[in-house]
C-alpha positions in Angstrom: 108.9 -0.9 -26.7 106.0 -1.6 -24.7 102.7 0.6 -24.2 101.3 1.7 -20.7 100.0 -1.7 -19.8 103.1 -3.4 -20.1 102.5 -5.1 -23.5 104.9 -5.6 -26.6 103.2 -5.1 -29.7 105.4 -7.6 -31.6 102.6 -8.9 -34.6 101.6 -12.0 -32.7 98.1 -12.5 -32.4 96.9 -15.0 -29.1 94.9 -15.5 -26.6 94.4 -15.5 -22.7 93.1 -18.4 -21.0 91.1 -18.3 -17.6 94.0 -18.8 -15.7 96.1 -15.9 -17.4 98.0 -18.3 -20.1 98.8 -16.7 -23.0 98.8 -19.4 -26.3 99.7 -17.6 -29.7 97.9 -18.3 -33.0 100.0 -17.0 -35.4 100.7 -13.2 -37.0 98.7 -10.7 -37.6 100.5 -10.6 -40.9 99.3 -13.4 -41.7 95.6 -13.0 -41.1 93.7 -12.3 -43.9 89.6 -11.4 -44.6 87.4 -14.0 -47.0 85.0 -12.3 -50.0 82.0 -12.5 -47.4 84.5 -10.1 -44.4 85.5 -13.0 -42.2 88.9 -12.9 -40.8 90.8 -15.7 -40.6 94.3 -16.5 -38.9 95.3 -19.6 -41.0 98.3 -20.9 -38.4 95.4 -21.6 -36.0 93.5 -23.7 -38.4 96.6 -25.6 -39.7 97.9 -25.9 -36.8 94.7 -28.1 -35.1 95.0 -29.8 -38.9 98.3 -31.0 -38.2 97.1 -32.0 -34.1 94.3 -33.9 -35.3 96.0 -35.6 -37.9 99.7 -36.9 -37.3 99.1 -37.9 -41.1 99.4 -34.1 -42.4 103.5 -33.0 -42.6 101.9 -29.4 -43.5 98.8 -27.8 -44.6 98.4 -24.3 -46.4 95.1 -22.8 -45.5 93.6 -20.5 -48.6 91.5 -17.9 -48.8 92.0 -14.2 -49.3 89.3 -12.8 -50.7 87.8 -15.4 -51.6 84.0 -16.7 -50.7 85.4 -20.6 -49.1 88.5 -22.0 -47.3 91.0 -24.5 -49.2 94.0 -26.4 -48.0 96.7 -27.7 -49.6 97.7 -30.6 -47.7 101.3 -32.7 -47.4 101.5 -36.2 -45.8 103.6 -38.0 -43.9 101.3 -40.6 -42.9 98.5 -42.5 -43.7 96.2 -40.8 -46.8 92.9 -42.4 -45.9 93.2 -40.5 -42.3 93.3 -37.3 -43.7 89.5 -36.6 -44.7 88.7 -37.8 -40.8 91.3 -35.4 -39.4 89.6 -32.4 -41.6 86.4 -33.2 -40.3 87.1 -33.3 -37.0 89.0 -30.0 -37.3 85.9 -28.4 -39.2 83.8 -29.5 -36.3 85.7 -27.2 -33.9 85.2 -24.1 -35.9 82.6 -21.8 -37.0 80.7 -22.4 -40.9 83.0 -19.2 -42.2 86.2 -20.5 -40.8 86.0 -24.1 -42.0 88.0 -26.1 -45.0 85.6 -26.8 -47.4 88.1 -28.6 -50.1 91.5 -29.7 -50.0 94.0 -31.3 -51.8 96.8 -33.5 -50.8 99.9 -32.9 -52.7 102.4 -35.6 -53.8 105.6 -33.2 -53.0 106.8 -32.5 -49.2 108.0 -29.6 -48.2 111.5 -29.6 -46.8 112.4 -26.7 -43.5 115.0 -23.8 -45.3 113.3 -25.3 -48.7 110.6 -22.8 -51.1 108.0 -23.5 -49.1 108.7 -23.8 -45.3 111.8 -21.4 -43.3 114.6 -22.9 -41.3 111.9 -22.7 -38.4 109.1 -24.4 -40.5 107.2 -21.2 -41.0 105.1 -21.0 -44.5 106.7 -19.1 -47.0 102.8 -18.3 -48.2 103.7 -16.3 -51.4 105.8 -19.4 -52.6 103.5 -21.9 -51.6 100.3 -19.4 -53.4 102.9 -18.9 -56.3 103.9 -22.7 -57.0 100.6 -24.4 -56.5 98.3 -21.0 -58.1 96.6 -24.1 -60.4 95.9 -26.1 -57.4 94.4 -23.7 -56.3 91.9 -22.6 -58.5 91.1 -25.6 -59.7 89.9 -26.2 -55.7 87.6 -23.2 -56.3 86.5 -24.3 -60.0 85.0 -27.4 -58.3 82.1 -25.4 -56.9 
């Protein structure tokens, strides 16, 4: 269960801090590499997007394989907040890992529902399957 230095490998990817803190980002299942070979662990970046902005409910960050990041974006706030909360997020992270179009959607997405688990984790092939036009129309706009 755990290898000779007494860790679990259990698919969590984190971090240590400087005083030995351990703060998770998400899976590595979940990772996945742009067109241009950055990787990307979404939960971290939709996670700030969320902390930044108490307006976002969710937000779905896109893009496997291709040459940008998207995010499809549900409110439970204010909508003209949003677009401030992005930027402030994209300010924190390198050029490859920011959002560089989004769209806020009119549905919410419910916990045990298509789109989020009991626990409020993505269900990313329903959300990639339900909103595929979304999507590319986010990528069309380049």
């Amino acid at each position: 269960m755990f290898d000779g230095e007494g860790w679990a490998h259990t698919g969590d990817v984190g971090a240590l801090d400087a005083q030995g803190r351990l703060t998770l980002h998400g899976r590595r299942d979940e990772r996945f590499t742009t067109a241009y070979g950055t990787n990307i662990d979404p939960v971290r970046i939709e996670t700030a997007l969320r902390a930044e902005c108490p307006s976002i409910a969710q937000a779905c960050v896109v893009g496997d394989g291709r040459p940008y990041l998207v995010a499809l974006i549900t409110l439970q706030g204010d909508l003209g907040a949003v677009a401030a909360g992005v930027e402030r997020v994209n300010a924190q992270l390198p050029e490859t890992g920011r959002v560089r179009r989004y769209v806020v959607l009119d549905d919410t997405w419910a916990p045990g529902g298509d789109e989020l688990t009991p626990t409020l984790k993505l269900r990313r092939a329903a959300v990639h399957a339900r909103y595929a036009d979304h999507i590319e129309a986010l990528y069309a706009e380049a």
